[in-house]
C-alpha positions in Angstrom: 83.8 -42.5 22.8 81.8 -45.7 22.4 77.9 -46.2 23.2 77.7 -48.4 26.3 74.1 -48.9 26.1 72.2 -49.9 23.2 70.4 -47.3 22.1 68.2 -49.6 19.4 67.6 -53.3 18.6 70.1 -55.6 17.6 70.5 -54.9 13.8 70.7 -59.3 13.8 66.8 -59.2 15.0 64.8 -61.6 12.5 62.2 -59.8 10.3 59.7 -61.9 7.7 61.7 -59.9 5.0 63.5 -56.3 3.7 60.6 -54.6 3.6 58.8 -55.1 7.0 62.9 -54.3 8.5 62.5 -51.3 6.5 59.3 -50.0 8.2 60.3 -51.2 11.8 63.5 -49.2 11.3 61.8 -46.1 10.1 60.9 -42.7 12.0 61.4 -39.1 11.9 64.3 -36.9 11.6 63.9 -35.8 15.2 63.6 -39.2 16.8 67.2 -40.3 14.5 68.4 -37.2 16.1 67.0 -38.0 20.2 70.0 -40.9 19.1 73.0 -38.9 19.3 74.7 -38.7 22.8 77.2 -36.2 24.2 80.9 -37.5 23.4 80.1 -39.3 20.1 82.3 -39.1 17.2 80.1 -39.1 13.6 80.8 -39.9 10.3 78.6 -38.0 7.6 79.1 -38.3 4.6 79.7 -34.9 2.1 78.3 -32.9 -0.4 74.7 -34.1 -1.6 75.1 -36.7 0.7 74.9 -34.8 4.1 71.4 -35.9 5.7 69.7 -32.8 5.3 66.4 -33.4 7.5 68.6 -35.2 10.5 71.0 -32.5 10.1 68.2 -30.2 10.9 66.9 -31.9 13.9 69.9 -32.3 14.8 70.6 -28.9 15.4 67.7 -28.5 17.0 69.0 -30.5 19.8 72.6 -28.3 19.9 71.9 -27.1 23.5 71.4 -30.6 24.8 74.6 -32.1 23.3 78.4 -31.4 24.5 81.7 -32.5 22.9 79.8 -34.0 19.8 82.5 -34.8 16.7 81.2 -34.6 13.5 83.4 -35.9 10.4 82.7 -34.2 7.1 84.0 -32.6 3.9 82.3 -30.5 1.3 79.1 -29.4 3.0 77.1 -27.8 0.3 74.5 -25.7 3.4 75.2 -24.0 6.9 73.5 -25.8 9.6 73.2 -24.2 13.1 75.0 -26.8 14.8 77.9 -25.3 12.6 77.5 -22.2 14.4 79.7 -20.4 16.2 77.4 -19.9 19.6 77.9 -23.7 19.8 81.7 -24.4 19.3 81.3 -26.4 23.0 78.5 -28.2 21.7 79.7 -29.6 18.2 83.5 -29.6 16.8 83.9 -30.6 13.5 86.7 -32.2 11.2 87.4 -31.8 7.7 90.0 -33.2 5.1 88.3 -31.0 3.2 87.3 -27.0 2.8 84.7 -25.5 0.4 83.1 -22.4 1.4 81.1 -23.2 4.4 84.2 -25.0 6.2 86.2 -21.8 5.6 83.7 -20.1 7.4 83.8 -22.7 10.3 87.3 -22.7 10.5 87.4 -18.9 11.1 84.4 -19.4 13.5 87.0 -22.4 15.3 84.0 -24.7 15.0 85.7 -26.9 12.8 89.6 -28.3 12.3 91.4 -28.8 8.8 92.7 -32.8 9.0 95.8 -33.1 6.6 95.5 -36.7 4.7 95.6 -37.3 1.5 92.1 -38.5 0.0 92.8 -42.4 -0.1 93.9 -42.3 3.0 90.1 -41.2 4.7 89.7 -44.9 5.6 93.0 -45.0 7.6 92.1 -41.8 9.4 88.6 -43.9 10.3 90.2 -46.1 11.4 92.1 -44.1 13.8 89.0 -42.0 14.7 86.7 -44.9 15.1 83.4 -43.2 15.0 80.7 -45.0 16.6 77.9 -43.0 14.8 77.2 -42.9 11.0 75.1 -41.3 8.9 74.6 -40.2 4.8 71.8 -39.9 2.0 71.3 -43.1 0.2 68.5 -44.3 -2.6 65.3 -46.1 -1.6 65.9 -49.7 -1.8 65.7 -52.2 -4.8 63.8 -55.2 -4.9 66.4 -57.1 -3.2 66.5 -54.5 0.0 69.8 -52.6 -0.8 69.7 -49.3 -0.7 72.9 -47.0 -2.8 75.0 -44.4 -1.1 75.2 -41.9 -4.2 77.5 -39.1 -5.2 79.8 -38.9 -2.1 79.3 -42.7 -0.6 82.9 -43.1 -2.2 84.4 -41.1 0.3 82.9 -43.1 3.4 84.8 -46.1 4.0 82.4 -49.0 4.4 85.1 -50.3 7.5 84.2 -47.3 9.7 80.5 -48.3 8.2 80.5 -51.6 9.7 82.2 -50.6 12.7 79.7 -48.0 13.8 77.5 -48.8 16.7 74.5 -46.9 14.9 74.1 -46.1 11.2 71.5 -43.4 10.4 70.4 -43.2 6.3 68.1 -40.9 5.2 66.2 -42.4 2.0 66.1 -39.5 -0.5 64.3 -40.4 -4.3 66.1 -37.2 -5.9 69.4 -38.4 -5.3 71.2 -40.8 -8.1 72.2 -45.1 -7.9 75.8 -44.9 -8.9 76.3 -48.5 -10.3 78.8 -49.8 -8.0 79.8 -53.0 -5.6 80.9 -50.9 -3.0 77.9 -48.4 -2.4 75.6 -50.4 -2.1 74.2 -50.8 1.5 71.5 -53.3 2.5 68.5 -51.8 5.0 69.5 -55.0 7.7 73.2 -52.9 7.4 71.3 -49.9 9.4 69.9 -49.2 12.2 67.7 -45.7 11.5 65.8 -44.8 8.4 64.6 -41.3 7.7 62.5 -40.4 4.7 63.1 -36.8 2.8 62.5 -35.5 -0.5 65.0 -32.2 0.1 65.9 -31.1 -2.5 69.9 -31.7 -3.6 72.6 -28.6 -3.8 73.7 -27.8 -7.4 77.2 -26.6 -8.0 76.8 -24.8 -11.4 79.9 -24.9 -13.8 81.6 -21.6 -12.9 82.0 -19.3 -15.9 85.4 -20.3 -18.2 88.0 -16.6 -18.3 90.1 -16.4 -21.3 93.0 -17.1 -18.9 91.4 -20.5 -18.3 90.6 -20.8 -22.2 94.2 -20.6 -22.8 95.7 -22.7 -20.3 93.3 -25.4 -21.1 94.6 -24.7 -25.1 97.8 -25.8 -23.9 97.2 -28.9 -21.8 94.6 -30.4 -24.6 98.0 -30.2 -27.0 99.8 -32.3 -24.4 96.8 -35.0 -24.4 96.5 -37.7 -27.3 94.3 -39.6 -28.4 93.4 -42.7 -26.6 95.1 -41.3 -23.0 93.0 -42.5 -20.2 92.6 -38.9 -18.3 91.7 -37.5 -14.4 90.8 -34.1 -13.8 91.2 -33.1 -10.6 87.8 -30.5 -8.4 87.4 -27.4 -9.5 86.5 -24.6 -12.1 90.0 -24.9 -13.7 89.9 -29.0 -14.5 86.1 -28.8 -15.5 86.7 -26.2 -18.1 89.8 -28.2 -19.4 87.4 -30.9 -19.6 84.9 -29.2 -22.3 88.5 -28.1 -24.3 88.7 -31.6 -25.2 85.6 -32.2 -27.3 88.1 -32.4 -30.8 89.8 -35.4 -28.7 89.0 -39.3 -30.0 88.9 -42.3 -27.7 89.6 -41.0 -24.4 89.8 -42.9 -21.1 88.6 -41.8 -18.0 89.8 -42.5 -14.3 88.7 -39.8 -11.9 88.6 -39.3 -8.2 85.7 -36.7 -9.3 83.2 -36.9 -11.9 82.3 -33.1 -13.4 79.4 -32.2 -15.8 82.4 -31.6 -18.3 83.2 -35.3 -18.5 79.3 -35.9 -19.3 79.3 -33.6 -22.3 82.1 -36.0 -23.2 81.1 -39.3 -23.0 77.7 -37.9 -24.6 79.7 -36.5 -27.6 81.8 -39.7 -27.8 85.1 -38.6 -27.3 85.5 -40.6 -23.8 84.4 -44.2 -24.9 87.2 -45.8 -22.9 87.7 -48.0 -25.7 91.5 -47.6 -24.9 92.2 -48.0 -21.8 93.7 -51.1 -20.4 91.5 -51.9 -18.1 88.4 -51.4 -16.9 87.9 -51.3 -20.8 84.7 -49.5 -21.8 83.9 -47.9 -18.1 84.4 -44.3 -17.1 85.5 -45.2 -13.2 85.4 -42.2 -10.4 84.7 -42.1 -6.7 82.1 -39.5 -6.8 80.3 -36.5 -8.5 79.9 -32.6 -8.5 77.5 -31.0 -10.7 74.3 -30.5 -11.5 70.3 -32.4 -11.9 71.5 -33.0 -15.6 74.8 -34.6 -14.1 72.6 -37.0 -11.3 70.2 -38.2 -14.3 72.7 -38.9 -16.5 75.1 -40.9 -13.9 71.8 -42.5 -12.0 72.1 -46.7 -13.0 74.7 -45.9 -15.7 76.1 -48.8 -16.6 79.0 -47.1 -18.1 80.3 -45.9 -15.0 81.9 -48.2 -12.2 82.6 -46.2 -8.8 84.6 -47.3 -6.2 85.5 -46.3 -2.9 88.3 -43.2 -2.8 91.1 -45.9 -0.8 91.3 -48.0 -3.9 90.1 -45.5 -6.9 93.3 -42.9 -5.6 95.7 -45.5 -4.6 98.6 -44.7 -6.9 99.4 -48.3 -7.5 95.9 -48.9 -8.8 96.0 -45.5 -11.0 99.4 -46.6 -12.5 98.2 -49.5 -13.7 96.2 -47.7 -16.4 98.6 -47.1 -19.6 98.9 -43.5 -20.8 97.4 -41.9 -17.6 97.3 -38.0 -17.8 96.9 -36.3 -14.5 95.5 -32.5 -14.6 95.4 -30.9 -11.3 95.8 -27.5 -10.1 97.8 -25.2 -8.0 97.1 -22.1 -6.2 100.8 -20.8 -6.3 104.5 -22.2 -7.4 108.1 -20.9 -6.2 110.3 -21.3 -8.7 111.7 -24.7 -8.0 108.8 -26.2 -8.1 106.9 -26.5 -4.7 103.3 -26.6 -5.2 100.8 -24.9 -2.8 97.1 -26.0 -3.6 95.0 -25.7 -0.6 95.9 -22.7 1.3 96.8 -18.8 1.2 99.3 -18.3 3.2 98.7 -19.8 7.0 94.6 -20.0 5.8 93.1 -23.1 4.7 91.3 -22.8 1.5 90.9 -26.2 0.4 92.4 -29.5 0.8 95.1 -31.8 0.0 92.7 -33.9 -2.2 93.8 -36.6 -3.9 96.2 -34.9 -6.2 99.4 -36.2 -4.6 97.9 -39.7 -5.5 97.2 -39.2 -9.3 101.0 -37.4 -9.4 102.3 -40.6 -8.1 100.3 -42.9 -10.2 101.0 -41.1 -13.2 104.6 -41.1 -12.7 103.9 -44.9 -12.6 101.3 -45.2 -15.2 103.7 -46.5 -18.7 104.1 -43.7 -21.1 101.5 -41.5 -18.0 102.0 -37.4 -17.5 101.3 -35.5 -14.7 100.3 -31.7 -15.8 99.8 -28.8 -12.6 97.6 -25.9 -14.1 98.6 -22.7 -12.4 97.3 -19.0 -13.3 100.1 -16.9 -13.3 98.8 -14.0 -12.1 96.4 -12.6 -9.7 94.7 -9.5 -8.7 94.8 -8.5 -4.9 91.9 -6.6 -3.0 93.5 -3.4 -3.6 93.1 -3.9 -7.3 97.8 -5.0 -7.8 98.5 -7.4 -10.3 100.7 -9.9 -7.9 102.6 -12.7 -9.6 101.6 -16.6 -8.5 105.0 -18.0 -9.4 107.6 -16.5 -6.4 111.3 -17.1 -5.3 109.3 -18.6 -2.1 106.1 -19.1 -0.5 104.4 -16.8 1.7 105.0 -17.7 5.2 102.7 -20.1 6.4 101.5 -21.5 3.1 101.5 -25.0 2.8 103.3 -27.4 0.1 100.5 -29.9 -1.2 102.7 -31.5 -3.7 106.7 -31.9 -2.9 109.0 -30.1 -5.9 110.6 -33.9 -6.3 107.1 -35.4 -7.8 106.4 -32.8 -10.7 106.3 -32.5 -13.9 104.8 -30.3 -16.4 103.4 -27.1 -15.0 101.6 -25.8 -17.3 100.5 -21.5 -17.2 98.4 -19.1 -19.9 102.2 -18.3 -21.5 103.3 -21.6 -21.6 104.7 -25.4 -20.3 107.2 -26.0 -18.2 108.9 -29.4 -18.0 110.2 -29.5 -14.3 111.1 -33.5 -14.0 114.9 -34.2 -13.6 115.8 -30.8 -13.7 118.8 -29.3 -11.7 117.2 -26.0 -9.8 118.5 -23.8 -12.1 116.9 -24.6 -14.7 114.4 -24.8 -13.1 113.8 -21.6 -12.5 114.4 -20.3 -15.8 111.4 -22.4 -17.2 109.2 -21.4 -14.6 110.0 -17.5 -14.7 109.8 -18.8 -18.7 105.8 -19.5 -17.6 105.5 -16.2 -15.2 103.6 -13.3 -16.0 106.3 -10.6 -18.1 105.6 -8.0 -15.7 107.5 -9.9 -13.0 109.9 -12.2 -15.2 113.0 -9.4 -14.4 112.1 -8.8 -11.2 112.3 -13.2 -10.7 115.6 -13.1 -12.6 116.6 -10.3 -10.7 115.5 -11.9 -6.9 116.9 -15.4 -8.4 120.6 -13.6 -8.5 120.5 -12.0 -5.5 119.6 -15.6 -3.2 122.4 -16.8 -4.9 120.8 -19.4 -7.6 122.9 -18.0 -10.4 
């Protein structure tokens, strides 16, 4: 719903310079919060880049707000307006699930939005928020402020389009060198200052099921490819498997610690890739302090908003792309289910549609699905991940028509241009052995043989 009343001075009002602007737009986290009205519709930004102080206040206001909408993905802490005791006060929306939007969703204080990730700014533009608000770096000396490790994923449309955009000016949080994150302080209309600290996702530990599919996927990688790993415990550990590797590219939706150790080691120098020579270029990051310090005013990085970084026209440009992404489950003719378990969403359809279809355009590009074949149920039963069909209610992320290699700890499967039936056999091929018979055996009673 849009504001019908200004709620604060024309952002066009004439200051001497930057800085006095700055201090006439600053206040505390509670007065940014006495802003929001009942009805609005906010876009916050994700991850490290959710306003942690104005998140608080707001929250302290939850019983004075009704129908408020508040856009996010990735939120890294559990505010109380995210509570279940005020599911009429705030309702939010998420093309994206980590832990704490699994925990809304069950609450049914939140809704799972299906898009694909370069397609946040056309959701924007359908949602139209008329509120704003992320983490950004204090200013430079020219007054423009950065929008950091998420900023990629808020368009700078729906940015522009807001009636009232709230920053909160954190010193701890990294300048991403970019064109498109950077945000002037006559762009916004509220300034809050915080030194919170920022959420660390550690590297989760690598299993020896991990260690081997990774063994694999690096054998299917050459020297020279320009590579994009996709979020996730799975793609970052691939990522350290490739330290023996010479000359790598890299275009990511997601920058990882793994891809750090890399370019430190010089095995990504992007010497080879066809454009964008020389620059590692990502939408945003996930990792830890080391990670922040090592990406803050890199100049070897170039980040750009998700609509263009994910378009699959712009990712086939690059020669030799390699796409690694993961799946949670397979059937056997190659549907892909990587965001939820059965009817329960556990992730989100990411942007791994859009580096299958760019690599399938990228010239000589590969698009590789990692997939543990096995898994081991609550009650302690080894159950297979690679079935004649899906659990009812689980969703297909990726269509069996776009892929290609699928790649398991016993092996790599080459699914493109293959009839169903052969199909099959490679994939029960890459199954666990204690349930290749019992495939083969289900596979002849549908009828596929």
């Amino acid at each position: 719903m849009a504001i019908t009343e200004q709620r604060l001075p024309e952002r066009s009002t004439k200051f001497a310079n930057w800085k006095d602007e700055y201090q006439a737009k600053l206040m505390d986290a509670s007065d940014a919060a006495k802003l929001i009205r009942s009805n609005d519709v906010i876009m916050v930004s994700g991850g490290t880049c959710i306003p942690h102080d104005f998140s608080v206040a707001l929250s302290n206001r939850a019983d004075e707000l009704k129908n408020v909408t508040i856009c996010l993905g990735l939120a890294l802490k559990l505010y109380d307006y995210m509570q279940p005791q005020y599911r009429e006060h705030f309702q939010i929306e998420t093309p994206f699930v980590g832990p704490v939007e699994r925990m809304c969703l069950e609450w049914k204080t939140a809704q799972y939005i299906p898009v694909h990730l370069n397609q946040l700014s056309l959701w924007m533009d359908a949602r139209k928020p008329n509120v704003t608000t992320f983490v950004v770096t204090p200013p430079d000396e020219d007054g423009y402020m950065n929008r950091s490790n998420f900023g990629g994923l808020v368009p700078r449309r729906a940015i522009k389009r807001s009636d009232l955009v709230i920053v909160e000016v954190n010193s701890n949080t990294p300048w991403l060198v970019s064109d498109d994150l950077k945000i002037h302080v006559s762009e916004v209309d509220a300034i809050v200052e915080t030194d919170a600290d920022l959420t660390e996702i550690p590297d989760i530990p690598i299993t020896d099921v991990e260690r081997q599919i990774a063994h694999y996927i690096v054998d299917m990688i050459p020297d020279g490819s320009t590579v994009q790993l996709g979020l996730g415990g799975l793609a970052n550990a691939i990522g350290y498997f490739l330290r023996d590797k010479k000359d790598l590219g890299i275009h990511t939706e997601v920058v990882q610690n793994s891809i750090m150790e890399l370019m430190e080691l010089g095995v990504v120098n992007n010497s080879k890739k066809n454009i964008n020579t020389g620059i590692t270029t990502g939408t945003f990051c996930v990792g830890n302090a080391a990670l922040w310090k090592y990406v803050d005013k890199n100049p070897d990085f170039w980040w750009t908003e998700v609509e263009h970084n994910n378009d699959p026209y712009v990712i086939g440009q690059y020669d030799n792309l390699i796409s690694v992404n993961n799946a949670l489950m397979m059937d056997v003719t190659g549907q892909v289910a990587s965001e939820s378990i059965r009817h329960r969403q556990y992730s989100g359809t990411g942007g791994q549609v859009n580096f299958i279809l760019g690599a399938h355009l990228s010239k000589g590009g590969k698009s590789i699905l990692a997939l543990n074949s096995s898994f081991t149920d609550r009650e302690g039963k080894l159950k297979s991940r690679i079935v004649p069909f899906l659990p009812p209610g689980t969703i297909v992320s990726t269509s069996r028509n776009d892929v290609e290699y699928v790649v398991t700890e016993y092996g790599v499967a080459n699914l493109r241009f293959k009839g169903v039936n052969e199909r099959i056999r490679e994939m029960i091929r890459i199954a666990h052995p204690d349930f290749r018979d019992e495939l083969m055996f289900q596979a002849k009673q549908i009828g596929w043989f």
